[in-house]
C-alpha positions in Angstrom: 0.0 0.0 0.0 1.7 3.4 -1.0 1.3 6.2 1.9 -0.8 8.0 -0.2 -4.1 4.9 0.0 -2.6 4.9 3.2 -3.7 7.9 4.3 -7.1 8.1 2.4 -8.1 5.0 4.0 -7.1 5.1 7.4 -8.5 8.9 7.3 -11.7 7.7 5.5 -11.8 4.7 8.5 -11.2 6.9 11.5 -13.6 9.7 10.3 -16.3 6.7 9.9 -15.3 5.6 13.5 -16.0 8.9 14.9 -19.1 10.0 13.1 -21.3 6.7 14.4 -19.4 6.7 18.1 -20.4 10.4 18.2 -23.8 9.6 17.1 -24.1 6.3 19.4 -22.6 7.0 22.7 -24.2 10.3 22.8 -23.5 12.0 26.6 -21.9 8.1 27.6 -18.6 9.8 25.8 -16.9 12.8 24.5 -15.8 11.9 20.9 -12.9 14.0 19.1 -11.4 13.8 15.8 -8.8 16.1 14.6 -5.1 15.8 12.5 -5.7 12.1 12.2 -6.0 11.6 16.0 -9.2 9.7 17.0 -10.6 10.7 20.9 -12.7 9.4 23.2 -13.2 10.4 26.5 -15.6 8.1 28.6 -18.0 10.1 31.4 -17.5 6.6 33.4 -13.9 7.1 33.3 -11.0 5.8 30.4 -9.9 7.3 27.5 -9.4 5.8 23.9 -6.8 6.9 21.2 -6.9 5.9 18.0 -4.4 7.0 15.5 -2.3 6.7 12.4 1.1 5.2 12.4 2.1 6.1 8.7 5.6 4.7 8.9 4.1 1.3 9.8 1.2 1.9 7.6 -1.2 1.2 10.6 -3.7 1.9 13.2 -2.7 2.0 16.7 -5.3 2.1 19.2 -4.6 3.1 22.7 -7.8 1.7 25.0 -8.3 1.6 28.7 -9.4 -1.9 28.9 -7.3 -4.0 26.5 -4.2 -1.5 26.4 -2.1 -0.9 23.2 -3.0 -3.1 19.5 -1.3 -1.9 16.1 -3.5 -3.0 13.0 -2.9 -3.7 9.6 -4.9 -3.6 6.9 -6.2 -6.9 5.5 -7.0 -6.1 1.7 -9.1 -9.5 1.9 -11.5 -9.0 4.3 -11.0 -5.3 4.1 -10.5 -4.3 7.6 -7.7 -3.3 10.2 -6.4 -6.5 11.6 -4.1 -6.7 14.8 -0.9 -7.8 13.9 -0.7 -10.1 17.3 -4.0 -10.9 17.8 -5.7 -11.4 14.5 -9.2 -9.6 15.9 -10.2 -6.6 13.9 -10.1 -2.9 14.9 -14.0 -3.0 14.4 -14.8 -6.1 16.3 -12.7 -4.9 19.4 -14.3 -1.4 19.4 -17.6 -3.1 19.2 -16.8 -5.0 22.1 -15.3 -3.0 24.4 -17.8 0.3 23.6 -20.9 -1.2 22.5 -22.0 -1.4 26.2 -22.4 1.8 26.7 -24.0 2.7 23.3 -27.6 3.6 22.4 -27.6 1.0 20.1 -25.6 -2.0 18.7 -21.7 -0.7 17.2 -21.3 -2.1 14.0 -18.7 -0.6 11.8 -17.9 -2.6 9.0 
C-alpha cells in the first residue's frame, strides 16, 4: 500500500469511526477527531486513542481496557487486523464500547 491509499483509507476509517461513536454513545462519551488523532473520553472514566502510524502503515489504538494493538490492513476481508492478535479494529471497538452505546456498534 503506498502512503498515499494509506492515508485516504485510514482517514476515510477513522472519520467513519468517529461519526457513528459520536452519534451512538451520545452524553456516555466525549468523541474528538482532529489531525488524524481519534478521541474518546468516557463520562464513566477511560480514555481511547486511535491513530495513524504512517511509517508502519497502521492503526494503533490506545484503549483503557485492553491496552495498546497496532492494526494492519487486510486487503481481503478489508478491515484493520491486529498484527498479534488477528481480531479486527471493528470487532474490538464493538466489544469493548458497544456497552455503553444507544444501540448495537457495527462498523464494517
Amino acid at each position: 500500500m503506498t502512503e498515499a491509499e494509506f492515508e485516504r483509507l485510514s482517514v476515510a476509517t477513522l472519520a467513519r469511526f468517529a461519526e457513528m461513536l459520536e452519534r451512538k454513545l451520545g452524553d456516555a462519551a466525549e468523541v474528538d477527531f482532529q489531525d488524524g488523532i481519534l478521541t474518546v473520553v468516557l463520562e464513566q472514566g477511560g480514555t481511547y486513542v486511535i491513530n495513524r502510524h504512517t511509517p508502519n502503515r497502521q492503526i494503533w489504538l490506545s484503549s483503557p481496557r485492553s491496552g495498546a494493538a497496532h492494526y494492519g490492513f487486510d486487503a481481503g476481508c478489508k478491515a484493520w487486523i491486529d498484527t498479534r492478535s488477528g481480531r479486527a479494529l471493528s470487532l474490538v471497538l464493538g466489544e469493548e464500547l458497544g456497552p455503553i452505546a444507544s444501540e448495537p456498534l457495527v462498523f464494517d
